[in-house]
N, C-alpha and C positions, 0 to 999 in steps of 0.2 A: 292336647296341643296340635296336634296333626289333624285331627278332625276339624280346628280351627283354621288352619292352613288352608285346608283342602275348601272350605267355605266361601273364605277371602279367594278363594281362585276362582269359587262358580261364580261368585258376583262379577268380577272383572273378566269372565268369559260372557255372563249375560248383558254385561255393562256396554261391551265393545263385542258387537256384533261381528259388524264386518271383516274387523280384523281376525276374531276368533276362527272365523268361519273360514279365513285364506288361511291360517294357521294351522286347524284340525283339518282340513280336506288337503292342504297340500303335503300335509306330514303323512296322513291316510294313504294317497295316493304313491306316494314316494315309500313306505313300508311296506304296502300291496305288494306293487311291482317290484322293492328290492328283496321281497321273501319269499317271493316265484319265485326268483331268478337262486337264491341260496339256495333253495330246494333242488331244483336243475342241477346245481353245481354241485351240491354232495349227492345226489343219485348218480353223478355221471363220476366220480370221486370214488363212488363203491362198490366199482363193480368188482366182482371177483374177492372183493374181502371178506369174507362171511367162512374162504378155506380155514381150518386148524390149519392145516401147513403153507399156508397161500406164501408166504415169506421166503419160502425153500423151493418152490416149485418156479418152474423156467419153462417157454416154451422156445420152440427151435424151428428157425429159418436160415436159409442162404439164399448168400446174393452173389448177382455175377456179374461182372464189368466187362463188356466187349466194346471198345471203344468209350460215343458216347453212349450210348445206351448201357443203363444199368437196369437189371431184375431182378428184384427180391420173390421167392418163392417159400411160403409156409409150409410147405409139404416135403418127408424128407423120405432118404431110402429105406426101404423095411429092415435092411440087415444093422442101422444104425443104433438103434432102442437098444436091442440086445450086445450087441460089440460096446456099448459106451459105460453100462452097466459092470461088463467083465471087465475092460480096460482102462476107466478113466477111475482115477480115484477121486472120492467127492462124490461119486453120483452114487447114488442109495438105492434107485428103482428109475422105471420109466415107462413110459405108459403112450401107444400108439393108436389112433382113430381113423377110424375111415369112413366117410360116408356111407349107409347101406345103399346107394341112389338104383341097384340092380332091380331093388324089392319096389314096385310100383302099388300093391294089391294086395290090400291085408282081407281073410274074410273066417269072422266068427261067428256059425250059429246060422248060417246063410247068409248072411248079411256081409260086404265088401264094405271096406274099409280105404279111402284115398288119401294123398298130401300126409302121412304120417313119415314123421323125421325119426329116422332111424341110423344107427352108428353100429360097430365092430370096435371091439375097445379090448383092451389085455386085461387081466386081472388084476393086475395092481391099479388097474384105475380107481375103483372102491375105497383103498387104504391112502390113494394121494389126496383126491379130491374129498370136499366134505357135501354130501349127495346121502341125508342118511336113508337109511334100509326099514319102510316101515312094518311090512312083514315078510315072510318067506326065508327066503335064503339066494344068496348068488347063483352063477352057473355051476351047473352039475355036468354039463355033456355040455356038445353041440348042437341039441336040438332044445336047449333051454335057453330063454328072456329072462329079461329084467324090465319093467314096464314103470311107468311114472304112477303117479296119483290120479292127475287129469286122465292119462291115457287111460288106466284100469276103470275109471267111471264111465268115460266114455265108450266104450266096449261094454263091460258088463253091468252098467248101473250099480245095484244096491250087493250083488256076489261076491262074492272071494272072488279076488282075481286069479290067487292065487292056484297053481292046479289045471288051469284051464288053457286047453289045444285051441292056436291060431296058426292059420295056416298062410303061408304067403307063394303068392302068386300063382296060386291054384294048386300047388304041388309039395310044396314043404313044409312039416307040421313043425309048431314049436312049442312047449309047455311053460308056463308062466313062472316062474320060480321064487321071483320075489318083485316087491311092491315100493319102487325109492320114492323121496318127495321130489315133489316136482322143481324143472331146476327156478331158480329165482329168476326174475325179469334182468338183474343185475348180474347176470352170470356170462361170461361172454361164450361157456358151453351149452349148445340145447339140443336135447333129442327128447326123443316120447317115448324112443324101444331103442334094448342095447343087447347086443349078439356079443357072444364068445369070437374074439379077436381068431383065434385056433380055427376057425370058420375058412377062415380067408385063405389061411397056412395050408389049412390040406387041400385046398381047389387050386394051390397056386398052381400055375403050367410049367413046371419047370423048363427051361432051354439050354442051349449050349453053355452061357456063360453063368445062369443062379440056377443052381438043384432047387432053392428053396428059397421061401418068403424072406425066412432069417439068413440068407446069405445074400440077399437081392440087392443092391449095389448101382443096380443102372436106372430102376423107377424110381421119380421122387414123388410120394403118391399119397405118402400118411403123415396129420398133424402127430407131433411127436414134443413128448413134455420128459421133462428130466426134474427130479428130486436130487438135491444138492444137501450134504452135509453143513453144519453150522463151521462156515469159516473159509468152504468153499469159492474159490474167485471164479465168477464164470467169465470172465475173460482168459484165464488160462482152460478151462473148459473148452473155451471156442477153438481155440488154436488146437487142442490134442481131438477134436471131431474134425475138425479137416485133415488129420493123418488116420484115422480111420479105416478108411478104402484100403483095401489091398496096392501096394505099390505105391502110394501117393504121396507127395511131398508138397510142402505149402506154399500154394500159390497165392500172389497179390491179386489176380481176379477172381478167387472164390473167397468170400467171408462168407464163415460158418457166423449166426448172429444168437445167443443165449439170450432173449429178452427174459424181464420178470415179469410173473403172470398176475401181479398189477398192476403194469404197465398194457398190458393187450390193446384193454379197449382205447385207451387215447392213446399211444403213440405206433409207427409204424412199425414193421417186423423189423426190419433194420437198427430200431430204435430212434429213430429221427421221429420230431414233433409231427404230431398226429391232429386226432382231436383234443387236446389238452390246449391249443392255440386258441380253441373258440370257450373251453373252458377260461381261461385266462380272462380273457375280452368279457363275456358277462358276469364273472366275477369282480370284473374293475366295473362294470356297467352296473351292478348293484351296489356297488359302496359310492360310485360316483350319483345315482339318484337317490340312494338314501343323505348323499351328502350335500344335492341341491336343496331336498327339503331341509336339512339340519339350518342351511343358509337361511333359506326365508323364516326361521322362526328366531332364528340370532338376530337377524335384520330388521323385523319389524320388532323385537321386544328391543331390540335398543333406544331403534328411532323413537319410541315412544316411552324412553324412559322418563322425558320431562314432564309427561303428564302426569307420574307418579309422583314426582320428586316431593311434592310437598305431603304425601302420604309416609315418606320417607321418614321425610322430617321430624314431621309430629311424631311416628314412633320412635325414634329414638333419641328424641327431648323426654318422653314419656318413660326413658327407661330400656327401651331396646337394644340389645345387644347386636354386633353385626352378624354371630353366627347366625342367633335366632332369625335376622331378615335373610340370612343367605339359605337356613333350612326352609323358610317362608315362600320364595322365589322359586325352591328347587321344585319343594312339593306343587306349585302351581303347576311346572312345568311339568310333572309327573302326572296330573291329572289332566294336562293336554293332553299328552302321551297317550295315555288310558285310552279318552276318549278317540284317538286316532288310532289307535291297535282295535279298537272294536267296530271302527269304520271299515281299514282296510281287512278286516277278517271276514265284513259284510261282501266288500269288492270280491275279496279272494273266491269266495262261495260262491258269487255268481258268473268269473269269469275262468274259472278252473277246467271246465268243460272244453271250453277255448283254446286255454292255453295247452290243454293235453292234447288234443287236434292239432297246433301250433308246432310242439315239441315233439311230438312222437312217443309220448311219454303215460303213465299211466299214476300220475302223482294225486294226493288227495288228501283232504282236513280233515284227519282226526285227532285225538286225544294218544292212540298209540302209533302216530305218526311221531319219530322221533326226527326224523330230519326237519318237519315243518317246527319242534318246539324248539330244537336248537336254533336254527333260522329265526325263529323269533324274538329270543333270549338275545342274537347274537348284535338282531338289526334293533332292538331296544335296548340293549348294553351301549352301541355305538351311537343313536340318535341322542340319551341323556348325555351320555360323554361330551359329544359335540356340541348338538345344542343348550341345553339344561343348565351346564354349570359356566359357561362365560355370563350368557345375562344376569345370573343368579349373581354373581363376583360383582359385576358394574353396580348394578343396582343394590345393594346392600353398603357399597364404596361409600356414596352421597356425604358430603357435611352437610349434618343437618341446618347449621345457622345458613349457611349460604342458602339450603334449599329453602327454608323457609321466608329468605328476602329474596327470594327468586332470582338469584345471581349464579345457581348451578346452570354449568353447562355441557355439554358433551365434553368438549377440547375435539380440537385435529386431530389427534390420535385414534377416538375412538370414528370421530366422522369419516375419515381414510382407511382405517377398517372395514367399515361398512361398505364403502363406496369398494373395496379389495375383493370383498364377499360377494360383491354383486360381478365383477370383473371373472371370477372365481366359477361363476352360476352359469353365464355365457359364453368362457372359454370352452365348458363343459358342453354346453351346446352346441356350439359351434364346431366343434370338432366330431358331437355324431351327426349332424350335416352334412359336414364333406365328407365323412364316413360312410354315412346313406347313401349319398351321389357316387361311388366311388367304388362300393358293390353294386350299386344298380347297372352303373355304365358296364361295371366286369360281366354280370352276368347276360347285359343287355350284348354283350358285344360275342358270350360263347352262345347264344341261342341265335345269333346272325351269322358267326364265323362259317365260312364255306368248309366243309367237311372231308369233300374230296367225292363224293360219291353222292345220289340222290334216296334222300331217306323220307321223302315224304310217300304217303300212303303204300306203307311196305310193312307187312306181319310175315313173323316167322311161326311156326309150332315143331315140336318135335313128331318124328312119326311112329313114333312107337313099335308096334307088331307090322306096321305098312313098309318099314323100310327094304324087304325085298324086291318091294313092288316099286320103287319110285320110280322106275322109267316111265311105266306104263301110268302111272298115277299123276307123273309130270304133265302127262301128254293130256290126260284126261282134263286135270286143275286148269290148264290153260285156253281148255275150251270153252269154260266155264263163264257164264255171264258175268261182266263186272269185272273180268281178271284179263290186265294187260302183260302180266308176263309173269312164270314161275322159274325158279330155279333153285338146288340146292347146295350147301357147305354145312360140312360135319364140325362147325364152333357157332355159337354167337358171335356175332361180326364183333356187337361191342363187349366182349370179354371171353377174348383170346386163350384161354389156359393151357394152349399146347404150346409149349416151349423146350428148344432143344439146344444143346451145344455137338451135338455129333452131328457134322455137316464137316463137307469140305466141298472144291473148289480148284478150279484153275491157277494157278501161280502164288497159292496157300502157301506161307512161310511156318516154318514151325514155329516161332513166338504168334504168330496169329490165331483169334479166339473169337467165335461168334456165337452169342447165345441168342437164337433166331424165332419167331412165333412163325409156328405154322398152323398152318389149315386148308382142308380140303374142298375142293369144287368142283362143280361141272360148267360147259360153255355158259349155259343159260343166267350163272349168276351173276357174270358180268356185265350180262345185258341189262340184268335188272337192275341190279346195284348201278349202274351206269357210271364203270370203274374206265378211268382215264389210256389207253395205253399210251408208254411215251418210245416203247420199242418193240421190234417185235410181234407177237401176233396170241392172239387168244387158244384157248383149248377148241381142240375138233371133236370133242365125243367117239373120237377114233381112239381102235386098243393103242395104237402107240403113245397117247398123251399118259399112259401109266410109266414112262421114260422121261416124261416135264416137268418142267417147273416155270412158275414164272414166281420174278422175285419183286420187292417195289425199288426205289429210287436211293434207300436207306440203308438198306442190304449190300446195293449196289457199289456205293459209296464205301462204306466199311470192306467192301473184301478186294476193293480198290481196283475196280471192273471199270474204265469207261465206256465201253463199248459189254457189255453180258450175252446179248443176245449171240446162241451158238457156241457159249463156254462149257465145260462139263460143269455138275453138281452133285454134289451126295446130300442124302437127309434120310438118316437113320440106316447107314449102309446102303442105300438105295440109288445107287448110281443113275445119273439120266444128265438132259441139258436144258441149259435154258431158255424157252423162247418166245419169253415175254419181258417188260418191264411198266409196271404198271407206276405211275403216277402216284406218290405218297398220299397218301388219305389217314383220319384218323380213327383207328380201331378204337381207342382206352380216351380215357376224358381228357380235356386243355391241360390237368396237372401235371400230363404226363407229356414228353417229347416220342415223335415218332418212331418206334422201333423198327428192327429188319422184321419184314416178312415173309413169309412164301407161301405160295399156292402151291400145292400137287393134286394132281388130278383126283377128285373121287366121286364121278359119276359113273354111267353106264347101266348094265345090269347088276352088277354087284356095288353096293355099296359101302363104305365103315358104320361099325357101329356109332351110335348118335349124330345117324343125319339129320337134318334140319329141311323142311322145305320153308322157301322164302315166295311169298306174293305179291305183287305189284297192278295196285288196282286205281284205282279213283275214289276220290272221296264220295261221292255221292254214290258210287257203286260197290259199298265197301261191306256194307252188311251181308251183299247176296255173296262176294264173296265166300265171305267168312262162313257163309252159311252152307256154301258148298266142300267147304275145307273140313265142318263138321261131318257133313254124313261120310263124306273118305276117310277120315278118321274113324269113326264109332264102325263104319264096315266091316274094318281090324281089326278094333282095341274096346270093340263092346261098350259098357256101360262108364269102363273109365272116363274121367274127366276130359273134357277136351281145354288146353291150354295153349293160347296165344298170344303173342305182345305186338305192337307196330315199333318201329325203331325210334320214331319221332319220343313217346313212352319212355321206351330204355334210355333216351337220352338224358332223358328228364329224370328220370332215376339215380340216374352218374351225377347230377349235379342235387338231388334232394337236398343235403345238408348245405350247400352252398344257397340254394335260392332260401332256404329256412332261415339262415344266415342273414340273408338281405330284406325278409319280412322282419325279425323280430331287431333289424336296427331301425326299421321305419319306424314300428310302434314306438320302440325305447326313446329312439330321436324325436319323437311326438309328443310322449310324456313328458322326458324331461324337459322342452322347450314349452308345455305346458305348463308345469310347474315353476319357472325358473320365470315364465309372464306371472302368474300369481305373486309370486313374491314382487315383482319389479310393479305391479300393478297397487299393491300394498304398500308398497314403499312413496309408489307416487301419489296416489289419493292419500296419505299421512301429510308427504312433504307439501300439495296442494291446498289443506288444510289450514298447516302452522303459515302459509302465507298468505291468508285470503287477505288483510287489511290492504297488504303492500297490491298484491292485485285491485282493490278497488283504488286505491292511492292512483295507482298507472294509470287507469282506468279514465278517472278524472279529469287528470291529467294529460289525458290524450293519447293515451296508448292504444292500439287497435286487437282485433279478437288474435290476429298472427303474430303479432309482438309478444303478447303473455304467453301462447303459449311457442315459440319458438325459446322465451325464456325458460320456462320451466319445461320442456325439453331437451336443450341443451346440455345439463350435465349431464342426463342419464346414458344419451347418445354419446357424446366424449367415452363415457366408462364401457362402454358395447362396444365403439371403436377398437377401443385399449386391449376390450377381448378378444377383439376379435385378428388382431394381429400378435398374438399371445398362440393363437387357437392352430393357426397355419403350420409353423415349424411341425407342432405336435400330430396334428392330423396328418401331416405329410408322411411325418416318421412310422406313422402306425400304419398306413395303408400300404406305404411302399414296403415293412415286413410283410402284411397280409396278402399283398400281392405275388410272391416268392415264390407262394404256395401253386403259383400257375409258370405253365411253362411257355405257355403262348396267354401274354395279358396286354391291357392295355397301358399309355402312359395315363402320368396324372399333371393334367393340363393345367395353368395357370386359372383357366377359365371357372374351372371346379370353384375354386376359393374364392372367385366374383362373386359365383352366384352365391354360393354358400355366404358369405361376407352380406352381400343385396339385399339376403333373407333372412339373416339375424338380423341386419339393421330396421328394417319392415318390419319384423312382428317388436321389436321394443318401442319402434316408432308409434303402430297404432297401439300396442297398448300404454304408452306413456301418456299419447296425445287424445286417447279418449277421457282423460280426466281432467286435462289440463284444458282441454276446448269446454267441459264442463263447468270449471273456474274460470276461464275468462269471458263467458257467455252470463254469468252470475250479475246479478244486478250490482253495481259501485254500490248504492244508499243500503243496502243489505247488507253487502262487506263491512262497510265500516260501521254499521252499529252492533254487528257481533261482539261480542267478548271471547 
């Protein structure tokens, strides 16, 4: 019986060309693209799930409210891990990380080793996380590793890793001890080598106020994860780590924040929406084009259910029951399906390269790809739902007497459906239109917004083993051909991580609180940076600027300074004055609102660890630069890598997933308004069809090539209209949340939904009016002796 079914469908797939052909390719194309997009959405969906305990595990941030500025920081104090374990109930273990960032230089066998991500982790990291152990054993001492999969091949090829002396930065040996797998793509932890946490504890420097790591109270310096019992609220959690601290009582500007550690990668440390916002968006952006195509297959199998009607008929004069026509229908539609699951699998294969370059992603079609079968299962579960079973129901409905004296008709019911369906397709359009236009302008307008400072043709590098030398190396850089100005600061301009609340201040109230980004510089960098002053005066490279500070306009304003210049200031104990005020600029991306700043001095002959030098060249003179920046570097730091960025680059970086954002809605909005013409194109060469008589009739009659088709134009335009004022409210709603997400954005102009509105109307127009100029160019004595 189903063999028969599936028969009667290739015939009336090879019977009707045309239509089949906009049927299978736009269902193809509408399954492609909506089972990318499900793939995306559950790899970004899992990350971190794969822990045995992922359910119980919490990572741990605080946030600090000084005015308007607020700071959330991931990193907490060393003494907290250990105090929350003893005193909080609920918490089971806890587990701290540190970046190994000291170790630049791994070298085994002679051979040196760069860019390896290495960590300091407590012992209980083993037993939280699930990272299994494929041979050896964990730490034994402090001069024992634990190394990855990748890592161990990498190093010693085809050997045991196991056993084997690496040595880091010329001086320190460590013995391999055991072999974990490597972490998954989906993990939001990654290292290659992992050190005994006890590492860090016996180097710490003890001072006046921490003897030790575990009693350290004033750095916030280490991701820090807590294992919670089954029942445990981490909101009471949060509240008993803010009493913590010796002495402290809980404050409205510090929240302590317990996120879940499946929550990390989409949402912020604060737990406010993150990346889950653009998860959201292309997960409606997949159901939405798989539900354009569902449309054009609903729409053309109705329109053309007259043609069958008397096929109808005759079956069920003959005996046919309506199940069996309504199993008849489905299975047709099932073998559409088929062949459009084998098309868009075709698509997927060739644009999967694309779209992993697109995404960032490393997705791929196989058989034990379980996200691409569920995705598939899920978008061919919901295409037969949708499309499949309404035509299946109309067409099996027919009275057969009527359809055999050919008195069957649609009704208004189902006409106004269709014509819903089509309103339905174009709303959907039209709204990632102004969508497209709407990230473009956003993005168009953070790559033009004035900055505050000049970052064209400006690279920084770190200096590694040179940084004793920078004076004399400043002097030398600046001689250098191609190079209009050096200077350095001990942060990246665009990601600030020195943040402090121990500052005080001239006429400081005791409820007053500032939690302020600082960073260090010499004169030279504000020449290069060509940083605004609005008060005040620059650093002199003289011993007394180690007493300065200059603060920006932000700063100024919160500690309620009109006039700063010649106030005292502290910043880390460190009494001085201020005398400068630099013009606000912006450090962090448009998401962010401008925080306080401060400069203190850190040039001269001595400098802080991790200074930066900054160059300022010309574009056409940018390589020799760079090439001079090289051999000062390797003078130093030998064979190690030499690494540098231009700021225009990092900028570009701060915004990757934003401008990602704004490509993959131009395709999406291209698709689906590809597809959603297919159908609308299908619909009109049907309806051009059942009227060629009445067009020669007109014809005849005196009607002109603009007359027919402004007629047979006219409704499909009416229903685009209809969408297209459907489409506004909704796109508004959506951008203006999207927009939230910035702190400095633009408005959303009336003009947006002209054009948007202009260019839905144009593309249904040419594609409606290319058929309809086809029909009324057709000869009248041709029309009317068709049948």
């Amino acid at each position: 019986m189903i063999s028969n079914y599936l028969r009667i469908g290739w015939r009336n797939i090879r019977r009707h060309k045309l239509y089949s052909g906009i049927n299978i390719g736009g269902l193809a194309l509408g399954l492609a693209v909506g089972i990318l997009l499900l793939i995306w959405v559950q790899d970004e969906l899992s990350f971190d799930r794969f822990h045995k305990n992922g359910k119980s595990i919490y990572s741990l941030s605080v946030t600090f409210k000084s005015g308007s500025d607020v700071q959330t920081w991931g990193a907490m104090p060393g003494a907290l891990a250990p105090a929350a374990v003893k005193r909080i109930a609920g918490v089971e273990s806890a587990v701290r990380m540190s970046d190994a960032w000291q170790i630049s230089k791994y070298t085994y066998d002679n051979k040196d080793f760069y860019d390896i991500k290495g960590a300091y982790v407590d012992p209980a990291f083993f037993s939280m996380f699930s990272f299994p152990l494929l041979k050896g054993s964990l730490f034994s001492n402090n001069q024992s590793i634990v190394i990855t999969r990748s890592a161990a091949k990498r190093y010693f090829g085809t050997e045991d890793a196991v056993g084997k002396m690496i040595q880091a930065n010329g001086k320190d040996n460590y013995t391999v001890n055991g072999v974990i797998e490597d972490f998954p793509r989906n993990s939001s932890i990654q290292c290659d080598f992992l050190f005994p946490f006890d590492i860090l504890k016996k180097n710490f420097g003890a001072g006046d106020n921490w003897k030790s790591l575990d009693g350290d109270w004033g750095d916030f310096y280490y991701a820090t994860y807590l294992q919670l019992a089954p029942g445990t609220r981490p909101d009471k959690v949060a509240e008993q780590l803010a009493l913590l601290r010796p002495e402290s009582k809980l404050d409205p500007k510090v929240q302590y924040n317990v996120q879940p550690l499946y929550n990390v990668h989409l949402y912020n440390p604060d737990q406010s929406e993150g990346g889950i916002k653009i998860v959201r968006i292309f997960l409606i952006v997949a159901i939405v084009i798989l539900l354009i195509a569902c449309v054009n297959y609903v729409n053309l199998s109705t329109a053309r259910a007259m043609q069958r009607a008397g096929e109808i008929g005759v079956r069920k004069m003959v005996g046919a029951a309506r199940r069996q026509l309504f199993l008849q229908f489905l299975w047709e539609s099932v073998l559409v399906f088929v062949m459009a699951l084998a098309l868009a699998v075709l698509i997927m294969l060739v644009v999967i390269p694309f779209y992993n370059d697109l995404t960032d992603k490393q997705l791929s079609l196989s058989a034990n790809n379980m996200q691409m079968i569920i995705a598939i299962g899920m978008a061919m579960l919901l295409t037969l739902l949708v499309a499949g079973i309404y035509p299946a129901v109309l067409l099996s409905s027919f009275d057969p007497l009527r359809t055999l004296k050919g008195r069957i008709t649609l009704g208004r019911s189902n006409i106004s459906f269709r014509k819903a369906l089509v309103v339905l397709q174009f709303v959907i359009a039209t709204v990632l239109i102004i969508s497209t236009l709407v990230v473009g302008r956003q993005l168009q307008y953070i790559r033009s917004k004035a900055l505050g400072y000049d970052k064209e043709n400006v690279f920084q590098f770190d200096l590694g083993n040179a940084e004793p030398h920078f004076a004399s190396l400043e002097q030398e850089m600046a001689a250098m051909p191609g190079v209009h100005g050096v200077g350095g600061a001990t942060q990246n301009l665009l990601d600030i991580g020195n943040s402090t609340g121990d500052t005080k201040w001239d006429g400081k109230t005791a409820d007053q609180s500032m939690v302020i980004h600082a960073i260090g510089s010499d004169k030279a960098f504000f020449n290069v940076m060509n940083f605004k002053l609005v008060g005040g005066v620059n650093f002199t490279d003289s011993k007394a600027d180690s007493g300065h500070y200059i603060i920006n306009e932000t700063a100024a304003k919160l500690m309620g300074m009109n006039d700063a210049v010649g106030k005292r200031f502290s910043l880390w104990e460190n009494e001085g004055i201020i005398i400068g005020v630099v013009k606000d600029f912006h450090f962090a991306s448009l998401h962010e609102r401008i925080g306080p700043l401060v400069f203190y001095y850190g040039g001269g002959t001595h400098v802080p660890t991790g200074y930066r030098m900054y160059v300022k060249t010309s574009g056409k003179d940018a390589q020799k630069a760079i090439d001079a920046a090289t051999k000062i570097y390797a003078r130093y730091n030998g064979d190690h890598p030499f690494h540098y960025s231009f700021l225009d680059a990092e900028l570009d970086r701060l915004y990757r997933t934003d401008q990602r954002t704004g490509r993959l809605f131009n395709y999406f909005a291209g698709i689906a308004i590809f597809i959603s013409c297919l159908g609308l194109f299908g619909l009109a060469t049907f309806a051009t069809a059942q009227r060629v008589k009445e067009i020669g009739i007109r014809k005849v009659l005196g009607a002109s090539v603009t007359n027919i088709v402004t007629l047979l134009s006219s409704d499909f335009l009416k229903t685009v209209m209809i969408a297209i004022l459907l489409s506004v409210p909704i796109a508004w709603y959506m951008m203006h949340k999207w927009l939230e997400d910035y702190a400095y954005r633009i408005g959303i102009d009336w003009k947006i939904f002209v054009m948007a509105g202009s260019l839905a109307v144009l593309i249904a127009l040419f594609t409606v009016s290319f058929q309809a100029i086809k029909a009324a160019l057709l000869n009248p004595v041709k029309s009317l002796k068709s049948e």
